[in-house]
Structures are given as structure tokens and as C-alpha cells.
VEXNURO-606224 format. One record per residue: y, z, x of N, C-alpha, C in turn. Coordinates in steps of 0.001 Angstrom, whole numbers, plus 500000, padded with zeros to 6 digits. Each point is the difference from the previous one (the first is absolute). Example, Ala and Ser with C-alpha at 12.3 -4.5 7.8 and 13.67 -1.06 7.14 Angstrom:
BEGIN
494310507800513190501190500000499110501200500000500900501050499280499650501190500060500820501090500730499230
END
This chain:
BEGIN
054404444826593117498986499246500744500298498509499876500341499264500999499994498674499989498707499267500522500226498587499780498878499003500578499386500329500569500645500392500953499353500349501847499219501164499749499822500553498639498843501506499513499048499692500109499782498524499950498556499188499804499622499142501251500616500781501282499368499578500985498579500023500464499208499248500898499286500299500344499135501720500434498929500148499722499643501357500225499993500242501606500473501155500454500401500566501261501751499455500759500697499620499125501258499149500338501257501354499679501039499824500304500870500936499492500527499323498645499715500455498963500371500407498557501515500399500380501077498989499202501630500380499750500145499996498588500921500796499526500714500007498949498799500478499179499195501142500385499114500552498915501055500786498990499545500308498942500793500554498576499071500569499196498871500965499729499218500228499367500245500097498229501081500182500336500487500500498735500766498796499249499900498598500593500036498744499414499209499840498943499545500472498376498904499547499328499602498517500376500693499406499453499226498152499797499384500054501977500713499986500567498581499818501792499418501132499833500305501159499628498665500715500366498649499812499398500403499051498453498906499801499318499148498865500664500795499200500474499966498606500458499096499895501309500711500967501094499250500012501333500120500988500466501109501706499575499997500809500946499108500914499697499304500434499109498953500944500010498786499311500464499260498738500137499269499476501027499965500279501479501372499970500167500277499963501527499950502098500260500714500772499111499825501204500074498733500723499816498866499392499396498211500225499428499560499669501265500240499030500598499491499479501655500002500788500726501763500750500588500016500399500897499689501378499588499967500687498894499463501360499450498299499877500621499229499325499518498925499993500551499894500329501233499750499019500710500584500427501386500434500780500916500749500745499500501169500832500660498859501533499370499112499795498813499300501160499643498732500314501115499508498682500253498843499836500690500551500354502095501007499823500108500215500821501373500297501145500105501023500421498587500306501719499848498667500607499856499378499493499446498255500867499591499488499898501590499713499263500859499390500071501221500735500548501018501429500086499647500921500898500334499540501907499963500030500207498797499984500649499626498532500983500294498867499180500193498705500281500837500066500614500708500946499157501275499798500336501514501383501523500192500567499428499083500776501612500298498985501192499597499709499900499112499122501364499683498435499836500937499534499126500791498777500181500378499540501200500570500708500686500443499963501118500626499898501606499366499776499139498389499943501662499071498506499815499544499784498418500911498115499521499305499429500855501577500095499337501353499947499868501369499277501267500114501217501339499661499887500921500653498974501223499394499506499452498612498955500347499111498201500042501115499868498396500917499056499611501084500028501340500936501184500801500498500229500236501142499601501430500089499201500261500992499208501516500040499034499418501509499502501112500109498886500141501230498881499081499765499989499266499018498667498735499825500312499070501140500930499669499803501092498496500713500846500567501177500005501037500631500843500763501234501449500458499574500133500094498601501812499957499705499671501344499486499732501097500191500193501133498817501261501072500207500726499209499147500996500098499924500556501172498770500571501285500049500315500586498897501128499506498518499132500928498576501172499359499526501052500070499633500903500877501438501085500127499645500798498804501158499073499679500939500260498821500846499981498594498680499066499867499246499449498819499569501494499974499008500393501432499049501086499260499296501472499766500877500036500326501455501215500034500994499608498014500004498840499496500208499942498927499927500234499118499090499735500200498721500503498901498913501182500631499307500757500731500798501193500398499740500911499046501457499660499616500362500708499207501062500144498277499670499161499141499503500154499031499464501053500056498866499729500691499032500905500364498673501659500119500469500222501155500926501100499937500070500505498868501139499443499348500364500879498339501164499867499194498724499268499461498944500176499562499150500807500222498773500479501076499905501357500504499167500938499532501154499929500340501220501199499679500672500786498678500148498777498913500086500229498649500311499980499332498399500413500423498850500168499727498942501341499567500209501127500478499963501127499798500303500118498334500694499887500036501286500036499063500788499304498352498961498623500088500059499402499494499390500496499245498675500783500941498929500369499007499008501793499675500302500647500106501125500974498947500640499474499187500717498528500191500481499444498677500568500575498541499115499202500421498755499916499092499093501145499410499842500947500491499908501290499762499425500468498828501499499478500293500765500870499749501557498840498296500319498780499992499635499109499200500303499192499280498689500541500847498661499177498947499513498158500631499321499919499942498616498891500703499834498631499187500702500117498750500065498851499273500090499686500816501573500938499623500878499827500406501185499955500856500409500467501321499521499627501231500278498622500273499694499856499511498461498567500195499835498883499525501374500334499173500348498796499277500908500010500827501152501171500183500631499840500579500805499638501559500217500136501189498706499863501131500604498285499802499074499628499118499210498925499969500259498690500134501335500599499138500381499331499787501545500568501023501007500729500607499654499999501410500472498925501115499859499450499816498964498850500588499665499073500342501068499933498869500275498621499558500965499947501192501146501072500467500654500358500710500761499307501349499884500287501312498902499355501142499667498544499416499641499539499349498978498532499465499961499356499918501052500529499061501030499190499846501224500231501015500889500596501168499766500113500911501281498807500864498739500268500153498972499228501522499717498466499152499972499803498547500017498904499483499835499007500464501648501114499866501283498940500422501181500042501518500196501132500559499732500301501552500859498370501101498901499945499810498851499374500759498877498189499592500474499908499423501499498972499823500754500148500465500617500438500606500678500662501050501180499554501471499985498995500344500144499910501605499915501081500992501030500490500818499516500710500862500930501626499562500300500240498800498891501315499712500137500541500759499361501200501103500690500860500855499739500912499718499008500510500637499125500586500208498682501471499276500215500203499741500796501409499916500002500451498194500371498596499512500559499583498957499870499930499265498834499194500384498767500216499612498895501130500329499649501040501068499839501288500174499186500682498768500817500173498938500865500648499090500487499146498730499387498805499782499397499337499424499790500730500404498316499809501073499590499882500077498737501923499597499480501125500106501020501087499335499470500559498583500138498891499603500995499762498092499895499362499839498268499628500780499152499513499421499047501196500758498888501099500628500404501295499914499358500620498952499221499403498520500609500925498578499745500023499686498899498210500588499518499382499608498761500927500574498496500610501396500708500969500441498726501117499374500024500572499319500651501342499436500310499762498591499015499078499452499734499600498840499546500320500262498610500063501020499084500153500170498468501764499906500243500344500715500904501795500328499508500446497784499954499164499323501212500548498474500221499547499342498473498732500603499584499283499190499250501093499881498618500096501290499534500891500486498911501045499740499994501264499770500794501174499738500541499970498408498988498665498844500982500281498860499992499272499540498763499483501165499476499177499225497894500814500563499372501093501078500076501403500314499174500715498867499585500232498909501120501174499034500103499179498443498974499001500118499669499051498701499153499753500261498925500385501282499160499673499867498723501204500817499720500249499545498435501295500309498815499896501727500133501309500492499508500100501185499527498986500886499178499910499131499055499106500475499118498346500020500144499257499659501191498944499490500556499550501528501361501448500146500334499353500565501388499305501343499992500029500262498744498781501735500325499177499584499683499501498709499305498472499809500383499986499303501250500780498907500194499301499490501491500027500535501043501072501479500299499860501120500627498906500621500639499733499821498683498955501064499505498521499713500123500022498567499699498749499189500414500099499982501765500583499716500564500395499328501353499344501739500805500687501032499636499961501291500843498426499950499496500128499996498273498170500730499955499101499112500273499875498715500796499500499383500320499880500317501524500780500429500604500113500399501438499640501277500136500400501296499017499475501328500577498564499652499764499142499255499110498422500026499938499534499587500958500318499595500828499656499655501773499687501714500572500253501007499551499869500839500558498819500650499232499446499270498935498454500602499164499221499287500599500488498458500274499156499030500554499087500283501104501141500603501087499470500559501479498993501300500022500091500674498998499140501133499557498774499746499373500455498918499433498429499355499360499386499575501140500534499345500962499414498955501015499460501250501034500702501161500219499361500836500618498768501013499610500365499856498528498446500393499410498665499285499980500318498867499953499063498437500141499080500461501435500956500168501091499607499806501654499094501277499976500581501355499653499062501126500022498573499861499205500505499866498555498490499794499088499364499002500895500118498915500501498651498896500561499837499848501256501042500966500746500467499961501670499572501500500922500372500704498931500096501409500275500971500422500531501152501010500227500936500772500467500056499658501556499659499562500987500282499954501333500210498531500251500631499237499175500620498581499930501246499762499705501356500946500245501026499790499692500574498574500494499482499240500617500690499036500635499408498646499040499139499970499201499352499145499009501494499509498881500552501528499587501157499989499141501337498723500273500444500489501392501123499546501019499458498399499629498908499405500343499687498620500538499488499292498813499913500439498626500129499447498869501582499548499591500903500982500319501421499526499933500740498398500804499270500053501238500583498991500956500169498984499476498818498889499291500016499585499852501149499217498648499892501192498958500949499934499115501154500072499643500430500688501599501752499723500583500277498591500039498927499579500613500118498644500312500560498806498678498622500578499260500219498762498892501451500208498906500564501686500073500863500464499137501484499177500900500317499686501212500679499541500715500093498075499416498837499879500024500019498463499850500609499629499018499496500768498750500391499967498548501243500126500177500882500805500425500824500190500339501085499063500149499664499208501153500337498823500516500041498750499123499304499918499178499364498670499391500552500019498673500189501149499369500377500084498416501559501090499772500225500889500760501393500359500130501129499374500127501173500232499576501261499526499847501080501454500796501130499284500373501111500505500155501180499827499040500871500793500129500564499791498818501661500912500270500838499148500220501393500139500510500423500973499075500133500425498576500332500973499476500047501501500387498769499712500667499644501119500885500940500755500707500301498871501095501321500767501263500638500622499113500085501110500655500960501474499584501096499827500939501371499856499227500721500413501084500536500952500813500940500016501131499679500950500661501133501481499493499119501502500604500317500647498777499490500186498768499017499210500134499531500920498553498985501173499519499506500026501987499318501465500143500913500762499402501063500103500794500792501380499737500749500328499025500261498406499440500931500010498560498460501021499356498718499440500141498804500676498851500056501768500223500482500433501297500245500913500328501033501016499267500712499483499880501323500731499249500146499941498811498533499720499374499542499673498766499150501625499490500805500710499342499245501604499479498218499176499019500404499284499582498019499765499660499510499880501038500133499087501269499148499879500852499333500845500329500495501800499760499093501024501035499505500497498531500755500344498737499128500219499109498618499383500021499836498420499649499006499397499678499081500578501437500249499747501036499463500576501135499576501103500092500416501056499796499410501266499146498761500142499460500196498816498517499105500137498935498474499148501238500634499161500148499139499177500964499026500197500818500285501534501141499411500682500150498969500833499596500389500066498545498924500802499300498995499361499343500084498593500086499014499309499559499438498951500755500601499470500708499399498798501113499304501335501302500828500694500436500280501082500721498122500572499556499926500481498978498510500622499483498991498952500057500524498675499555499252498974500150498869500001501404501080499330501029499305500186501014499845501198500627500834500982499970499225500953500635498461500419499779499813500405498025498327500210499810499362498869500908500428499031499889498857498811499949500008500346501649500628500422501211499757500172501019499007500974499940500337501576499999499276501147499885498780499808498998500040499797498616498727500285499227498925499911500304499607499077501166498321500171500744500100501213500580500910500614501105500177501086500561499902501500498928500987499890499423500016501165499072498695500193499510498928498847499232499040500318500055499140500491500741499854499488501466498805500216500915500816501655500268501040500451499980500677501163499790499669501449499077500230499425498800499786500282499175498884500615499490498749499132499955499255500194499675498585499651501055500334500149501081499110499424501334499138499054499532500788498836499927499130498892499716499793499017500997498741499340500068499543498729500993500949498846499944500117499339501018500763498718499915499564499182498871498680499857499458499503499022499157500490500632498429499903501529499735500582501032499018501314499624499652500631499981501236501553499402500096500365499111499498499387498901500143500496498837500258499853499625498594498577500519499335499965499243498793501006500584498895500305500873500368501255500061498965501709499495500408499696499980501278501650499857500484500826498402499315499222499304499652500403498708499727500783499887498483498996500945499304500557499949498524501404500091499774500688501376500807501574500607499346500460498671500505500530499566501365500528498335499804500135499071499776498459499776499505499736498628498936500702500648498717500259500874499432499904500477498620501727499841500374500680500608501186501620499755499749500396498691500411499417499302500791500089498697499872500535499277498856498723500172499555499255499199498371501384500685499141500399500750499854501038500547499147501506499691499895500352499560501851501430499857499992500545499003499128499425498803499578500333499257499430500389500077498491498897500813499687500567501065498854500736500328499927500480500800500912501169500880499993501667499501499676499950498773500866500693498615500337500374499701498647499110499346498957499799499568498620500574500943499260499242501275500010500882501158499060501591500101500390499896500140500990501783500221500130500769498351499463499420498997500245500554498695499665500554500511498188499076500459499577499868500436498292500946500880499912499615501570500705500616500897498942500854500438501073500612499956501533500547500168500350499464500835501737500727499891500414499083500273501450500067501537500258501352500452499493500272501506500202498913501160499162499721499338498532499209500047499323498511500177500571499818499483500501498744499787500373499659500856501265500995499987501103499615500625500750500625501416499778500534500924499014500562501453499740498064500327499522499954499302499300498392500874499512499269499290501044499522499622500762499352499510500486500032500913501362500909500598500123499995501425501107499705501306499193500603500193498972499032500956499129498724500124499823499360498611499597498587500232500693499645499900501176500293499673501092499748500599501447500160501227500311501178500595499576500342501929499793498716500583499339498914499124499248499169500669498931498532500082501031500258498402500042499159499492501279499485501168501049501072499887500801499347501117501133499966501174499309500755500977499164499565501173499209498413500103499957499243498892499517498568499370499868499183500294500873500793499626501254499221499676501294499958501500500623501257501049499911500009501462500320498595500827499008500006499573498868498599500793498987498809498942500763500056499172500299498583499373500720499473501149501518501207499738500244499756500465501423499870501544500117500307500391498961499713502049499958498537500296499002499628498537499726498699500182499279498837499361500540500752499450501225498695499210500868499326498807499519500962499658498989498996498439499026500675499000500633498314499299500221500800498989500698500105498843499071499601499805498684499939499081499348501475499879499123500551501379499570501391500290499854500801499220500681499813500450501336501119499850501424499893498552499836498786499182500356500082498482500105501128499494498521499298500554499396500587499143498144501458500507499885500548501337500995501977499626499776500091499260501258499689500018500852500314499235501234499950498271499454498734499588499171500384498770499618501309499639498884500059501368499637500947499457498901501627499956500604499732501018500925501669499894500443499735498521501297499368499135500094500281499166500735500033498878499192499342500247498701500607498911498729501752500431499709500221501057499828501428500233499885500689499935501328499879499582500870500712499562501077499987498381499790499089499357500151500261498746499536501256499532498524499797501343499249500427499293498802501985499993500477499693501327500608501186500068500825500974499477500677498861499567500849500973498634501422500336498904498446499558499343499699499898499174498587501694500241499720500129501127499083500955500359499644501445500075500730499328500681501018501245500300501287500524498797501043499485499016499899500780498973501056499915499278498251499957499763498824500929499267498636500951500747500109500418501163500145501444500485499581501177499199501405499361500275501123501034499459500724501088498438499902498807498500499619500859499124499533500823500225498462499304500641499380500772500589498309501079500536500146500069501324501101500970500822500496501196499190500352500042498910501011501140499401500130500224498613499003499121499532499129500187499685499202500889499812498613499957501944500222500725500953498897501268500155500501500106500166501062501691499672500703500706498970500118499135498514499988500762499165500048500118499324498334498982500298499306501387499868498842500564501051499672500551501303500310501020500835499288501208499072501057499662499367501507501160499541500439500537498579499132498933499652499764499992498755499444500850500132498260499745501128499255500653500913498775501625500374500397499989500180501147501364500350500583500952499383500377499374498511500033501129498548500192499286499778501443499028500364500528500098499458501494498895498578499465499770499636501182499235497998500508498953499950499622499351499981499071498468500187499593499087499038501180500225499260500438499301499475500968499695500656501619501182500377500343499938500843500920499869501546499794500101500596499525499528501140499175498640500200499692499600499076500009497886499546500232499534500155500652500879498929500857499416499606501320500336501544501240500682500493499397500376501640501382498357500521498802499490500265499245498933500639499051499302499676501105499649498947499758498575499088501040499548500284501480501690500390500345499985500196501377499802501085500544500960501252499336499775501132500174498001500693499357499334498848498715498913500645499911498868499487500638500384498981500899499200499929501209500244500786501307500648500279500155500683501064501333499205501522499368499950500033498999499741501823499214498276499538499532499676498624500211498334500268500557499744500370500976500579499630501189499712500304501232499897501144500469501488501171499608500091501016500334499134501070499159499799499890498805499205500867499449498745499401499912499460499679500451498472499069500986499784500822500661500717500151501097500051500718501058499921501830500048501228500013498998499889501309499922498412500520499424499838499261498935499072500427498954498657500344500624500075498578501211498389500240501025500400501321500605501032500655500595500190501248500916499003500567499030499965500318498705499539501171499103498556500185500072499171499080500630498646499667500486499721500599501486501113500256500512500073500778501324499976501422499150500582500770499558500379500897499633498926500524499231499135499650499251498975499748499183498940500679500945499510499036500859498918500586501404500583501071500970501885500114500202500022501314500404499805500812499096500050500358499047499753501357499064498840499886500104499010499131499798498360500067500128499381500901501230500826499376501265499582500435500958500523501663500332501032499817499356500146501744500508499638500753499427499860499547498219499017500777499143498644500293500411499204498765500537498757500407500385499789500058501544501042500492500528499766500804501325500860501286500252500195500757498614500106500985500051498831500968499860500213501307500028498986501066499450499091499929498936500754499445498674499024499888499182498971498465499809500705499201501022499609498871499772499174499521498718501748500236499796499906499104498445501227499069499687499304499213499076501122498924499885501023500499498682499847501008499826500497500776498924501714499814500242500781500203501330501368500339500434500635498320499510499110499347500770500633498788499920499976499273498254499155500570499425500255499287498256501124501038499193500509500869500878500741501039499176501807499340500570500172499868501491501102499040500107499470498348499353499411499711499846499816498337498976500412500154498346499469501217499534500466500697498671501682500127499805500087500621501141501695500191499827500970498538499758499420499422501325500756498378499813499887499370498685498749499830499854500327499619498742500827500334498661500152500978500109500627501101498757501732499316500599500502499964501019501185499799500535500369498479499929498787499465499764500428498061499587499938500202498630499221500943499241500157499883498767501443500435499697500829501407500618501380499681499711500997498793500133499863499555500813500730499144500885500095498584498994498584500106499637500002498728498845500993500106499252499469500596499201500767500948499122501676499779499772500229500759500813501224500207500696501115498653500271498988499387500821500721498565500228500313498605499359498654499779499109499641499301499485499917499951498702499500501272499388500251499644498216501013501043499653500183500941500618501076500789499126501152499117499638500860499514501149501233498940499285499181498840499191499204499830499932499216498613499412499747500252498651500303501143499389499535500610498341501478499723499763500965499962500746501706499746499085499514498815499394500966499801498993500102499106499171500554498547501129499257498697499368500110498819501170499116499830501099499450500758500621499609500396501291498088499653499822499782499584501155498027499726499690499378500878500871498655500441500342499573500490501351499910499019500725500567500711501431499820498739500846498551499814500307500108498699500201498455499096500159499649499438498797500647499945498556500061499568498866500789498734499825499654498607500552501108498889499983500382499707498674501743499381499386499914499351499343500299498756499449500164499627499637499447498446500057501758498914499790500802501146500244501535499618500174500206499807501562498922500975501085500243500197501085499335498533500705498939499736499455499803498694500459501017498653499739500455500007498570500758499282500607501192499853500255500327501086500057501303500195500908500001499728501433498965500007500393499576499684501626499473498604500088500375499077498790499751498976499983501488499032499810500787500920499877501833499230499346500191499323501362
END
């Protein structure tokens, strides 16, 4: 990081170096605390408007002219989820191509777009289903906003820093999706259920101000540009689809519950929108609130570590949720459902620390091997921003996949959600190999750490 680190706020930042001690003490973790803020407070309103539609469709029945079934309602917040896994990809080469400040501002104010369409159409009695699924993948953008957000708070803080600020940055942004559940419980308790459009037009305004902020206190930051190729170099990278894998099974569960869990309930247990609602908020505030945790633990004892048991109890998890559901308790069912969305948080936490550690761990055995310790970093940095993006992406698909098993589970014969926690059981058991497998078995030889375990040679070796 040179002089020019201490440019003006919203300017392009050259010669950032996080891993400079004396400036980072000096001015670069100031300038990285800034734009972390920030960059948390649009992923969280981000993160709202993508899921509004797992609050929306809770309103929608013959009160308001929408009665809509719910095997239609989860075809609907299964359509936002997956354009927002899709445009993950794209989204964090935005950054790389334009610049975090400016991406930020702008797919902010993208926002405005799904808000203000689901804000008039959800007045509309008799607007056909297929209407909202075009409505409901304008609010896709909102998931695309974590893969830019994450990409561009990777590149501002040290090695040794990034599974918490990760970790803070994501669990600061998935709680945008408890937020919107709270806010839709708010409108019913004092509004009543035939006001879905109350929800939508509380957001507008706060696109707005999350944009400004944006504008006014964000930085760009040339470290950033990826050069070209380094999608595909991240590609030909065997962790990339591992971690992507694991990724799935925990970002992947993340959002998927937090889409379905109002549904599964009103499902489940034929509950009222207001029944619904007041519980739907908890499991995402609770994995929210956790990722950062998760982040921290792996900083400590290692990321592989953390996330091998941390799918063991999800394997235990839904086991939980199968004896709830053959015993009809619903107080059971709620209390593993919250717990496996605390172990999904602790998860994502864990699972995007191993990825910068992961190439971390390669570039000093290259660096052990006689190769450039400087450039040998700098391919780390590059390739573990490229392997946010893609396992971002992938990881949101698993939130698609999540509401299809829901939906075909409970529009089968027994309509039960029984089929779909018995394929969620399996996955998990199969990341628990995979961990395993990939990650600590060679890591018990003698020399060797779990990956996501930094050590403190690797920093500064990426400092020579």
C-alpha cells in the first residue's frame, strides 16, 4: 500500500498491500472498517429484496385475489433464488472490471426495480402466476450483490483477518433476510395479512439511502482487477468444486430454509400467515448471527475442522427433524430447524475461511520449493477471489434444490416433507466425507495443518 492508500474517500486506492503491517496499522484497516461497513449495509438490503418473496407469498390467498397453491407459492421463491445464484458469477467480475465503490452504487439502485414492481403488481388481484415468477427474478439482483460484495472485502484485509471480516460482511448481509421477515411480521400483526405491498414500500426508500452511502464513503481499490483468466485459471483449480460442494451444503441450506421455512410451516402444520411468520424470522437471524462465528473458529482451529463436525451435526440435525415430523411436535421440529440454521451459519463461516487458507497453503509449499514468494501470493489472492465467486454461485444453486425437494416432497401422496429431509440427510453425510477426505486426512501427516488453519510463516511470506 502506498501514499495514494490514503486517498480521498470514493477515489481509486493504488498500491493497496494489506499485508503491509506498519500502513495497515497506520491507515489500512481504517480505510478497510469503512468500506466493510458499508458494503455490509447494501449486502443486508440486498439480501432483503432477494428473499422478499419467501415473506410476499405468506399474504397471498383468496383474501387479496392471489390464491395461489403451495406448490405454485414454492415454484415462486424458487425462481428469485435460482437468477440470483446465476448472476453471482457475473456480478463478482463486475467488481473486478469496475471497481467495488461503483459496482456497489450501482446494483444497489438496481434494487429499486423488483421493490417497485412487487410494490404495485401484489395490488393486483387476479394477476396470474407467471407474472410474479418474472417479477420474482427481477429480485434475483439482490443475490448477485453478496458474490460483488465478498469478492471486493477479500481484497482490504490481511490474511490472517479474512474469516472474520468474511464472516462479518456475509453475516451481516444474510440477516437482511430475518430483517424482511421481521418487517413482514410487523405489517401483518398491526396491518393484517391483505397488505403485502406495505412490505415492498418500506424497502424503497432504503435502497436509496444504502446507494448514497455507497457513494459517499466507499473506495475502489486497483488490487482488485483480476487479470484476465483468472476465472478459468480458478477453474482448473480441483478445490474450487470441492469447496463448492461443501458450499452447497451450507450456504445452499442457508438460504434455501430461510426461503421455504414460512411455507413448510403453513405446510406442515396448517398454519396462518401471522403463525408463520412469527417464527420464520428466528432460523435466519440465528444463522446470520452465527456466521461470524464460524469465520472466528476456523481463523483458530482451522476451517476444515470446523466445518467436518459442523455437517455431522447437520446429519444429526435433520435426523431430529425426521423424529419431529413422525411425532407431530411441533416444538421439536421448530428447535432442530433452528439449530441446523445455526449450523449453517457456523458453516458458510468456516467454508468461504478455507478457500483464501487453501491457496494460501499452496503458495508457500511453492514458495518452500524455491518459487517468488511475492508472486506466489499474489496468484493466492487472485485465484481466492475468482473461487468466491464461483462457489457463491454454486452454493446459492443449493437453495434452488432445497425448495425443489420441498416441493415435490409436499406435492406428493403423502405430502410430507419427510422425502426431501431424507435426500438433505444424505448430502450431508457426503460433505462430511469429502471433508474428510480432502482436507484433513493429508493434513494429520507430519508438517501439514488443516486447511483454513493460517500460519503465521504464511503471512509473511506473502509479505517478502
Amino acid at each position: 500500500m502506498t501514499a495514494n492508500a490514503r486517498a480521498p474517500r470514493g477515489r481509486w486506492i493504488e498500491g493497496w498491500d494489506p499485508e503491509n503491517e506498519d500502513l495497515w496499522e497506520s491507515t489500512g484497516k481504517h480505510v478497510a472498517r469503512r468500506n466493510l461497513i458499508f458494503s455490509i449495509i447494501s449486502e443486508h438490503i440486498g439480501f432483503s429484496i432477494w428473499s422478499i418473496w419467501s415473506v410476499l407469498v405468506l399474504f397471498m390467498g383468496p383474501d387479496i385475489g392471489l390464491p395461489f397453491t403451495a406448490s405454485e407459492k414454492f415454484l415462486l421463491v424458487i425462481t428469485p433464488n435460482l437468477v440470483g445464484a446465476v448472476l453471482r458469477l457475473p456480478y463478482a467480475a463486475a467488481v473486478t472490471r469496475f471497481g467495488g465503490r461503483n459496482w456497489t452504487i450501482f446494483s444497489a439502485l438496481l434494487l429499486l426495480v423488483p421493490a417497485g414492481l412487487a410494490f404495485h403488481f401484489v395490488q393486483q388481484p387476479g394477476t396470474p402466476l407467471w407474472v410474479f415468477m418474472l417479477i420474482g427474478a427481477t429480485a434475483g439482483v439482490g443475490g448477485g450483490n453478496f458474490a460483488s460484495s465478498m469478492t471486493n472485502i477479500t481484497i482490504f484485509f490481511p490474511q490472517r483477518l479474512q474469516g472474520w471480516a468474511l464472516g462479518l460482511n456475509a453475516g451481516g448481509g444474510n440477516i437482511g433476510v430475518a430483517t424482511i421477515q421481521v418487517v413482514g411480521l410487523l405489517v401483518i400483526a398491526f396491518a393484517g395479512n391483505t397488505h403485502p405491498s406495505y412490505v415492498a414500500a418500506i424497502y424503497l426508500p432504503l435502497i436509496a439511502v444504502s446507494a448514497i452511502c455507497a457513494a459517499l464513503f466507499m473506495d475502489n481499490v486497483d488490487a482488485i482487477k483480476a487479470k484476465p483468466g483468472a476465472l478459468a485459471e480458478a477453474c482448473r483449480s480441483r478445490h474450487t468444486w470441492w469447496i463448492s460442494l461443501l458450499y452447497v451444503g451450507t450456504f445452499g441450506s442457508f438460504i434455501g430454509f430461510s426461503f421455504a421455512f414460512g411455507l413448510v410451516l403453513q405446510t406442515e402444520f396448517d398454519f396462518t400467515p401471522l403463525q408463520a411468520a412469527s417464527w420464520t424470522f428466528l432460523g435466519p437471524l440465528v444463522g446470520s448471527v452465527s456466521r461470524p462465528l464460524g469465520g472466528w473458529l476456523a481463523d483458530r482451529v482451522g476451517g476444515a475442522r470446523v466445518t467436518l463436525w459442523n455437517f455431522v451435526l447437520m446429519a444429526a440435525g435433520v435426523a431430529v427433524l425426521l423424529v419431529a415430523s413422525a411425532q407431530g411436535s411441533f416444538g421439536l421440529y421448530v428447535a432442530a430447524f433452528i439449530a441446523l440454521f445455526l449450523l449453517t451459519g457456523l458453516g458458510n463461516g468456516s467454508t468461504y475461511k478455507m478457500i483464501p487458507a487453501v491457496y494460501a497453503e499452496e503458495a508457500e509449499d511453492e514458495v518452500t520449493s524455491g518459487g517468488e514468494a511475492v508472486a506466489a501470493f499474489a496468484k493466492a489472492r487472485r485465484l481466492s477471489g475468482a473461487v468466491i465467486g464461483i462457489a457463491g454461485a454454486i452454493g446459492a444453486l443449493g437453495g434452488v434444490g432445497i425448495n425443489l425437494a420441498f416441493r415435490s416432497s409436499y406435492g406428493g401422496a403423502a405430502a410430507s416433507g419427510d422425502g426431501a429431509l431424507m435426500v438433505f440427510l444424505a448430502y450431508y453425510l457426503v460433505c462430511v466425507l469429502v471433508t474428510w477426505a480432502v482436507y484433513l486426512r493429508g493434513a494429520l501427516k507430519p508438517g501439514r495443518v488443516p486447511a483454513g488453519r493460517p500460519e503465521k510463516r504464511t503471512a509473511e511470506a506473502g509479505r517478502a
